[in-house]
N, C-alpha and C positions, 0 to 999 in steps of 0.2 A: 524434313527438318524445317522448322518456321524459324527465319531470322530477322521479322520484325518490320521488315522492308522491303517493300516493292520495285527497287531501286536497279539504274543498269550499274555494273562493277566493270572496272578492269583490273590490269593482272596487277600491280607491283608498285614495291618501292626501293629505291637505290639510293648508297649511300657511302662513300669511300674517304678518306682523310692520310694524309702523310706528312707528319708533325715532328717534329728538333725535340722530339720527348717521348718514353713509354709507356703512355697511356690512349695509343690509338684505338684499341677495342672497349675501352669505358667509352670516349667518345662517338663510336661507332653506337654501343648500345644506348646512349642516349637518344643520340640524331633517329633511330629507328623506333624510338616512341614516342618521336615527333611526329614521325608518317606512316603509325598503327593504323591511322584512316584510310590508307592506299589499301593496306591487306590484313589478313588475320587469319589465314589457315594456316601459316608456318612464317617463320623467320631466320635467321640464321648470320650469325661473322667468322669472318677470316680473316687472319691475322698472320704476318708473316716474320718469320726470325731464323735468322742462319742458313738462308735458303730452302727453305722449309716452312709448308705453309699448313696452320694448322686452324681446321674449322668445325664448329660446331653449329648444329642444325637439326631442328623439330618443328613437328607441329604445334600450334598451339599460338599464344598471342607472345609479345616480347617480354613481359614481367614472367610470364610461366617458365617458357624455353629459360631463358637466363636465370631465375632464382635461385637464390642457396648462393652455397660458392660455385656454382658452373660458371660465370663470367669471369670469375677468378682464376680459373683452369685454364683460361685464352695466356699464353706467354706475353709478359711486358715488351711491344713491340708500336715502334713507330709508322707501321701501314698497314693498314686496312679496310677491311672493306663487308657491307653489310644487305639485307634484304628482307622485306617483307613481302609475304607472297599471298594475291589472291588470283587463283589459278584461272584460264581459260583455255589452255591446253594441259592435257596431263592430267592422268585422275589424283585425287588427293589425297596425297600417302608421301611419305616422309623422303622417302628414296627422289621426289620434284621438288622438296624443299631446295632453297637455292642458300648461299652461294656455291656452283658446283667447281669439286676442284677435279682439273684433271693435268695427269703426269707426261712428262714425255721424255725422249728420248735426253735432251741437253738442259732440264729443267721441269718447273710446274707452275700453273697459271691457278687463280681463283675466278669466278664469273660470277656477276649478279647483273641481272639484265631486266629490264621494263618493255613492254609490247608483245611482238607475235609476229614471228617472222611465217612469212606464207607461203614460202616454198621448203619448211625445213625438211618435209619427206622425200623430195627428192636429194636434198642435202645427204639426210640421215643415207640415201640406200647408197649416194656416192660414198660417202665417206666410210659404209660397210665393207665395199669394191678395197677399198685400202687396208680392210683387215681391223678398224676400230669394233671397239663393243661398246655399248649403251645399258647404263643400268636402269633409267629413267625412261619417260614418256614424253617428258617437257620438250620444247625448240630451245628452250636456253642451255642445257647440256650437247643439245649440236653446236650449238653457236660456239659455245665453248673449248669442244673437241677440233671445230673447224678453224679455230685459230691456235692453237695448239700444234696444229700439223703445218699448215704455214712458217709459225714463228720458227720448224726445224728447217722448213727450205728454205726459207729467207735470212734465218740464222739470225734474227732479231724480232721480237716481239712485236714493238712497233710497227713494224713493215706486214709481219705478221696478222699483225690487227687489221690495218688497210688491205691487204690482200684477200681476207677472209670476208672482209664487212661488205667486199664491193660484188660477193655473192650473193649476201643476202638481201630478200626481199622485204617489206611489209616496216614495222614499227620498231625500232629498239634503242633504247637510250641503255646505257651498257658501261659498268668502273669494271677491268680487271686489275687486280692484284698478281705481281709478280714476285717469285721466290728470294727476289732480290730486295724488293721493297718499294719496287717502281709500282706506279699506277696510272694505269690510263683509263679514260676516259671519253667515251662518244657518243655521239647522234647519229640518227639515221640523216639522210638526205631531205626528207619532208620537215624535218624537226618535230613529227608527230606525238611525242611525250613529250615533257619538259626535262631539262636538265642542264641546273646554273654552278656555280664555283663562287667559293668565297675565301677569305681570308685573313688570319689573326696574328697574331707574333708567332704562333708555334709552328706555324706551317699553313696549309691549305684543306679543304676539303672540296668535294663535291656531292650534289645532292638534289634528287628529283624534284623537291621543294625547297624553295627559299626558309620556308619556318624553319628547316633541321637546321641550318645554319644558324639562325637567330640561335636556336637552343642551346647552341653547342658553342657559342660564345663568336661564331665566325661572320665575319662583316663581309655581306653580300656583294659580290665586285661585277659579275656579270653572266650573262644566261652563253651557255656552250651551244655556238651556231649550230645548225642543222647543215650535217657533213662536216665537222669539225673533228679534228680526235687531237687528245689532249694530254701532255705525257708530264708527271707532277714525281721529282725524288728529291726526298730529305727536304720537305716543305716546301719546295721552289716549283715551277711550272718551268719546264724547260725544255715543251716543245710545242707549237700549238699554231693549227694549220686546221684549213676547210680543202680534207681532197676526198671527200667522197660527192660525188656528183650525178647518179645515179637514180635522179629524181622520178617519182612517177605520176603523169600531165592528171592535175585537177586533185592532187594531193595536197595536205600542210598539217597543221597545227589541231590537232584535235579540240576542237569548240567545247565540247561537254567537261575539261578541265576548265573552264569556268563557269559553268552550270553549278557542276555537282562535283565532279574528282579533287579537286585541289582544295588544301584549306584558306580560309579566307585571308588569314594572315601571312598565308604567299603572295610574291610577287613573282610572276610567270610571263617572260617573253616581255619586259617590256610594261604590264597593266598588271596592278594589284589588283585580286580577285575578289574582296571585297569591290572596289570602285565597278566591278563589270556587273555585278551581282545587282549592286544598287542600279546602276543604269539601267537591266533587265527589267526589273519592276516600274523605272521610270516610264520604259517602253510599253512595258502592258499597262500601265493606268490611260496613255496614250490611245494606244488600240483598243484597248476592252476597258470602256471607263464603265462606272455602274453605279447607283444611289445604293450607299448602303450606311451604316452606323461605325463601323469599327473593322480594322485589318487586321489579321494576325498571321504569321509563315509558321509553316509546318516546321521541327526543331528536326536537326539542327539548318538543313539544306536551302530551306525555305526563310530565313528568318532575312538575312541581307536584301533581299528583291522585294519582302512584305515590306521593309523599312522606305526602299525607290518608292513602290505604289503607294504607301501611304504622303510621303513625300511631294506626287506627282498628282495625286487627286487630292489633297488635304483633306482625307480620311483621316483620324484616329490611329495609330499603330497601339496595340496591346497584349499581352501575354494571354493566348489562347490554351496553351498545353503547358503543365510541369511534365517534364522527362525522366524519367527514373534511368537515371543512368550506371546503377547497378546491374542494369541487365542485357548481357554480352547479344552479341549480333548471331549469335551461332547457338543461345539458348534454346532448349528442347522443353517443350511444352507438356508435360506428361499423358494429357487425355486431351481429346478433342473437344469439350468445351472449354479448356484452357485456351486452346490454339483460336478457339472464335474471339473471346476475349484479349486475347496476345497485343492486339492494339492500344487498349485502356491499360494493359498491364507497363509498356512502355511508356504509354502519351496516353496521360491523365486529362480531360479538359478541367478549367477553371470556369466551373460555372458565374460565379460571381460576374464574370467578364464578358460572359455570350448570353446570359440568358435574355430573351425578348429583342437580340441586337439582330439586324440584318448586317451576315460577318463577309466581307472578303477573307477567301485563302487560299494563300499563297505557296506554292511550293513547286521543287525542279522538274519533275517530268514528272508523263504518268506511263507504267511502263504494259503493264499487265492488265492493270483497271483494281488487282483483289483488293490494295490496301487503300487507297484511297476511300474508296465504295465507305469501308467501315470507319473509315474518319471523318467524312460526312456525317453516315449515324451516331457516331460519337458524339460530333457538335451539334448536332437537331438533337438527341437525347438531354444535351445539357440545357435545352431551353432555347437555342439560335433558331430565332425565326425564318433565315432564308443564311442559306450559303450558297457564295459565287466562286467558283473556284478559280484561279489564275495560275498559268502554270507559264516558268520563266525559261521554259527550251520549246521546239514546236514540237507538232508531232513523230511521236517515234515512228517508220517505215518499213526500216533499212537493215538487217544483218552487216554487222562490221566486224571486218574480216584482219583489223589490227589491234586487238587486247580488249572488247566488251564481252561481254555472256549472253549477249542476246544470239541463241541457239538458232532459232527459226522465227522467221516472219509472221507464221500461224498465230505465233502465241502475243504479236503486236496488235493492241487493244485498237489501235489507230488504224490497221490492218481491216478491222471486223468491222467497224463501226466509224460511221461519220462523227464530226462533233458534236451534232445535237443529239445522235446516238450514246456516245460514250456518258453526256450528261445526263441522261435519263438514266443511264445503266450506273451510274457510280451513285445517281440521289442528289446534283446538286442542285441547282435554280436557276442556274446558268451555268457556263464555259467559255474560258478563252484561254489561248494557247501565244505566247510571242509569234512571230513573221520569223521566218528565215533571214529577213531584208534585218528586222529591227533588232535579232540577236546578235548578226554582223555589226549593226553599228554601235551595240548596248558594249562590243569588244573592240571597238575602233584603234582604238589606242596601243592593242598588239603590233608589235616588230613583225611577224606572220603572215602568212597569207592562212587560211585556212581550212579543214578538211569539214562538209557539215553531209554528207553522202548518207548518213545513218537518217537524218528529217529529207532532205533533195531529191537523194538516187544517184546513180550514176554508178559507172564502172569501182573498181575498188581493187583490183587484183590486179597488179603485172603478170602477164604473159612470156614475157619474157623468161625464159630456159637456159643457164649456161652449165655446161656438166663442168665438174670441178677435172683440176690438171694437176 
């Protein structure tokens, strides 16, 4: 399957609301095609009424799963909570669709959870040891069953919550919906996803990006600490504490949500992801200046950091590519010289605008080396005399081991190839890549400290082992 892009992914989007009104699940499915960008192999809400929690979930994008009256089928109910999923555990099949509910003995919980917890296999066989079953493959139906089983020995959800989170390892930002109508809300301890709260007359929401809020009418009030859990009924916050504290040393804030994950018109931790974006390019015209004619960013990921560089060299910034943006990320190509083509079929050049030009471009990383390579050819076919390519993250390394899809290091372009390597191999005329040093500071302005181990190196995995009680 060719999806058009070369690009690293991670897993998810989260989004939860409990509102003085019965239109929690319209809400929810709005806020979830504000953060269609996070994911697009499945989606799903839940919705809770009379202690009873009832959810619907597919594969497929948010307008598909919900069309017709299916959103209409969700009961009028003032809490809920939603998901989009782009998987990196679990194969992809409907049964990992999130949000997963599961029952227990004095109630039932909903879960829609963001990252990759990195010890869920020894979770899963513990909590086998206790007689659970697993329909799925995902670490978010452990996480989910793991607090489920707490919340009966602690005899409170919330407690519940805290007891189960301070097993788990690795990344998760995490809204459960309760049969009651309560919802809570957490971070891990790194604060490694994002995840803020805001608020409007009808009650509150929360949501891994600040845009879903804009969407949905809610007025951004502030980002949910890392190790905070956060307990919200009948539109009020009414309980909201930092106790998980189970950090792990040379962890934070995943960098690449300002690269490439978050949309621009979020604000994450503190810096709007537009202003980091613009910084990145200010950064590289700094580092990798270059005489050329005109800038253009690859659409859409590239186009904020083309605007810094042009900015920062007083280049020209101008529209390099029309995007056909009728054509989904999970489009199937039917023959193999479609698939070669797949790139002009997306991203058109505007000849008018490169021919005879020496072009900077600009765009977030290069993951693999395939698609780049042909959008170089692309802009030399249109007539660009020299392309310089700028890329606003450093080199990729690293396997990470909290919610990306980079499988194996073999298949890291930066891996194989030096940089004057990789630029001969991709066609351009040059290369430059940001500094580790100048991405840190192009992000200065985060609240964060931050995780960059996928470009640095370094450990990634707690060792640490607690069998569950």
């Amino acid at each position: 399957m060719f999806t058009g892009t070369d690009k690293i992914h991670e897993e998810c989007a989260v989004f939860g609301t409990s509102v003085r009104a019965a239109e929690a699940a319209g809400i929810t499915y709005n806020a979830l095609l504000a953060l269609q960008h996070r994911g697009q192999e499945g989606c799903g809400i839940a919705a809770s009424i009379d202690n009873t929690i009832h959810c619907i979930k597919d594969r497929g994008l948010v307008g598909e799963v919900f069309s017709g009256d299916v959103l209409n089928s969700l009961p009028a109910s003032t809490a809920a909570i939603g998901h989009c999923r782009y998987s990196t555990t679990g194969v992809n099949s409907v049964c990992n669709v999130q949000p997963f509910v599961t029952e227990y003995l004095t109630g039932r919980i909903a879960t829609a959870h963001n990252g990759n917890i990195t010890n869920a296999r020894d979770l899963r066989d513990g909590l086998k040891s206790f007689g659970a079953h697993f329909d799925a493959t995902s670490d978010s139906e452990v996480m989910s069953t793991l607090i489920a089983l707490y919340a009966v020995r602690e005899n409170d959800v919330r407690a519940g919550v805290i007891k189960a989170a301070n097993y788990l390892r690795g990344a998760f930002s995490v809204v459960v919906l309760c049969g009651d109508g309560r919802l809570i809300a957490f971070r891990d301890p790194d604060g490694f996803r994002p995840l803020c709260i805001g608020r409007n007359r009808l009650g509150v929401a929360v949501a891994s990006e600040s845009c879903a809020l804009d969407s949905c009418g809610f007025v951004f009030e502030r980002d949910i600490a890392p190790g905070e859990v956060v307990v919200i009924e009948n539109g009020e916050v009414t309980s909201s504490e930092v106790v998980l504290k189970n950090r792990t040393p040379g962890n934070g804030f995943c960098i690449f949500e300002y690269v490439y994950f978050s949309r621009p018109d979020s604000v994450v931790d503190g810096l709007p992801v537009y202003d980091a974006r613009f910084n990145m390019g200010l950064r590289l015209a700094s580092e990798h200046p270059v005489e050329a004619d005109i800038v253009c960013g690859v659409p859409d990921s590239g186009l904020e950091a083309a605007a810094g560089f042009s900015a920062g060299s007083g280049i020209p910034l101008v529209q390099g590519f029309v995007k056909n943006r009728y054509i989904g990320r999970s489009f199937i190509y039917p023959s193999q010289m479609q698939r070669e083509n797949a790139v002009r079929l997306k991203l058109n050049p505007l000849k008018s605008n490169l021919a005879g030009k020496r072009v900077v471009l600009v765009d977030d990383s290069i993951v693999r080396g395939t698609t780049c390579a042909k959008i170089v050819r692309t802009l030399k076919s249109a007539g660009a005399k020299e392309v310089h390519f700028r890329i606003s993250s450093p080199p990729f390394k690293h396997t990470c081991h909290y919610g990306t899809d980079i499988d194996s290091e073999n298949n890291l372009i930066a891996n194989r190839l030096s940089v004057d390597g990789i630029c001969r191999e991709i066609g351009a005329d040059s290369l430059g890549y940001i500094s580790v040093e100048g991405l840190k500071a192009a992000c200065g302005r985060c609240n964060l400290d931050f995780c960059v181990k996928c470009f640095a190196g370094g450990e990634t995995l707690s060792n640490q082992k607690n069998d569950l009680e």
